[in-house]
Phi, psi and omega in degrees: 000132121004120141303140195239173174289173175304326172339294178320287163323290156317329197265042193267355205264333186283355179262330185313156339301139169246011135234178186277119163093046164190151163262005181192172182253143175324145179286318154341312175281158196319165158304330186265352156278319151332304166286322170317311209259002185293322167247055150269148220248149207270135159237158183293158185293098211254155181285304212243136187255162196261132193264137168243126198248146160231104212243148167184134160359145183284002178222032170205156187231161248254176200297167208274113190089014200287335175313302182287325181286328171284338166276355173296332223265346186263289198316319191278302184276336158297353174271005175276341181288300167329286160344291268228328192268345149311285198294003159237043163068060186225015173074203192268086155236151180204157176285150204298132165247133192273134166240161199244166187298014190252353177093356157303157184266133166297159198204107191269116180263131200230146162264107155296163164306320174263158163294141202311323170307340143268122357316044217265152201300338194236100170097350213282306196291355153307332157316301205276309135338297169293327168268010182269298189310319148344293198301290181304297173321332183284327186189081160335291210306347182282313162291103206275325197194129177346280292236132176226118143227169217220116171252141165226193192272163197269183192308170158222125190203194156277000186252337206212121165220200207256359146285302194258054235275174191154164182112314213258166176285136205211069172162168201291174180195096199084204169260032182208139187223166190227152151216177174256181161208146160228179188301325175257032182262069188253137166297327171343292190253031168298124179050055135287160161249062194210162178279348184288303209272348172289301182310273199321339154290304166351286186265339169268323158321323185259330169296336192259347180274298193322316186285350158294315168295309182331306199269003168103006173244131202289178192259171209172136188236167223234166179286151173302342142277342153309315183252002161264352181276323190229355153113246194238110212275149205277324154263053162252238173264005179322351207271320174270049260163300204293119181087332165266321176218143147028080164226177206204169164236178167294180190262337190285314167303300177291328171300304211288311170305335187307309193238058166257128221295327175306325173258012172306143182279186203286139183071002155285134209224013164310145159266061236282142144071045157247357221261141178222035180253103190279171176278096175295134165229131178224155152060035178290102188237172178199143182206146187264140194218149169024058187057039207179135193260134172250117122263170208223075180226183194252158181232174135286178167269001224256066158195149187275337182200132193253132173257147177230148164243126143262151168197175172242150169003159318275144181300341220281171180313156157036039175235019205226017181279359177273338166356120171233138184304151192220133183223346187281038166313159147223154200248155190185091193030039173077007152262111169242168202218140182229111165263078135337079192292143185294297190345310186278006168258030181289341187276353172278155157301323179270354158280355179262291188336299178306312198282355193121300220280014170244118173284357177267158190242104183284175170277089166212175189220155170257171190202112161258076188247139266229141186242134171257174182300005189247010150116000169268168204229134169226165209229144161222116192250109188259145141239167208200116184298122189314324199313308198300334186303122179192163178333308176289338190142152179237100175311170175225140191291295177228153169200136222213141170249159157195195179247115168113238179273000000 
């Protein structure tokens, strides 16, 4: 969001409820979360809200001021979620947030059992995972939803203080995700140019892509034109980004949220993530056509919307962030047809390696995956060689299904 003028400001009231469940932004908050949020866009109304832990050690306590800066700093991204799912047609939805009457966003804070430093960034959220879960079995009414994500603060030692935050676990697992905090994990200082504000990209950039695995979506880089229109998609790189330059999410990324359990809107009654029926895929063929990979295959119908990812080798976790998203199937009676311009892969390798312009003969693959309405996802996986790609038909080395992302 824009600083907006004093006009702007005053007239802020022509704007109202501009979230779910207030009617205004809290008087508490900074003057400078105030001007952020001042051309904020009224969001619908969600069945299910997203739970936020705020977690720390039986010997330290959680950073100063954390009520009021972590909900400006949550209030500010849903409305950027919100945004970004208008602007790929899915109207003002954003995930749900439970507020409390002073306009902070509840924030359930839990002490752990242990000292902090067992909680550690590498293996530390099974712990941590286990007394949140504890926590939640004690008092149902805290869990609003799958969806958890869970911060705590950062280590203070000789390698990590709230200049150099660090130590803690920081990243998804599931429908549960981590970030940190520290003192100066303030909206204040979004898109300085400063070290406050270079850090605060750091950590909120990266807190907002985690809370995207979190929300169920895999990483995904924008079409070659996406990203000279609209800069960096937020589960690409965005994290390093966020607030400074340009970021977006895909349109692929927004299918996934309509029916992700957080953006239902208010009165929808899916039993979200129960559904145990996969997506029959038959008869996957591809061929280069006009500058273009045609794939081609039969589908079942039991799903509301299929995304296709190209990327190249290796497939594995936090090797898939250049993937670039495809949302332009067309359906036809259980025929569907996917157009891959090369043009829009110019950042894979293996869109070069086809041209010519690589002498190595790469790996890559397509991934269609396919959401059904209550938000579970099955994946159909193809791979190929580039070399093999031609007019007549393209083998394919393998293909394979599985459940999810």
């Amino acid at each position: 969001m824009s600083i907006k003028t004093p006009f702007a400001v005053a007239a802020l009231a022509a704007l109202l409820p501009l979230y779910a469940g207030q009617a205004d932004i809290p008087q508490h908050f900074s003057d400078a979360a105030k001007a952020k949020l001042a051309d904020s866009v009224k969001i619908a109304p969600s069945e299910h809200q997203l739970n936020i832990v705020y977690f720390h050690g039986n010997d330290v306590e959680p950073a100063k001021d954390y009520e009021r800066r972590l909900s400006e700093l949550f209030v500010y991204l849903q409305q950027f979620y919100a945004r970004e799912m208008a602007r790929n047609g899915f109207g003002h939805r954003s995930f749900g947030l439970s507020m409390l009457p002073n306009g902070n966003v509840d924030i359930t804070t839990i002490k752990g059992s242990l000292p902090h430093k067992e909680y550690p960034y590498s293996g530390g959220h099974g712990k941590v995972q286990h007394e949140v879960a504890a926590y939640f079995a004690a008092h149902p009414e805290k869990k609003r939803s799958h969806h958890t994500l869970i911060l705590m603060p950062t280590w203070q030692d000789a390698q990590y203080s709230d200049a150099n935050p660090g130590g803690v676990p920081f990243y998804g697992v599931g429908q549960t995700c981590y970030a940190l905090d520290y003192a100066d994990f303030d909206l204040r200082h979004l898109g300085e140019n400063t070290p406050q504000g270079r850090l605060l990209t750091k950590w909120f950039g990266g807190m907002a892509h985690e809370l995207g695995h979190g929300l169920n979506l895999p990483h995904n880089n924008g079409t070659a034109q996406e990203m000279k229109e609209l800069g960096t998609p937020l589960m690409g790189a965005g994290n390093y980004t966020f607030g400074m330059t340009p970021t977006f999410l895909t349109k692929a990324t927004c299918r996934i949220l309509d029916r992700s359990e957080t953006f239902a809107p208010a009165g929808d009654k899916t039993a979200f993530y129960t559904t145990n029926e996969p997506v029959t895929v038959e008869n996957p063929q591809m061929k280069l056509k006009d500058g273009a990979l045609v794939y081609r295959f039969r589908a079942g119908s039991n799903f509301k919307h299929v995304n296709a990812y190209i990327q190249d080798a290796p497939f594995a976790v936090n090797q898939d962030y250049e993937k670039v998203a495809f949302t332009d199937v067309k359906r036809k009676n259980g025929e569907c047809l996917l157009r891959i311009p090369l043009d829009a892969i110019s950042a894979l390798a293996g869109a070069k390696e086809l041209r010519g312009e690589n002498a190595q003969k790469g790996v890559g693959g397509i991934d269609l995956v396919f959401v059904q309405e209550d938000g579970t996802r099955y994946t159909h996986r193809v791979t190929f060689n580039w070399a093999d790609i031609s007019a007549k038909g393209t083998p394919f080395i393998e293909v394979k299904s599985f459940k999810g992302c």
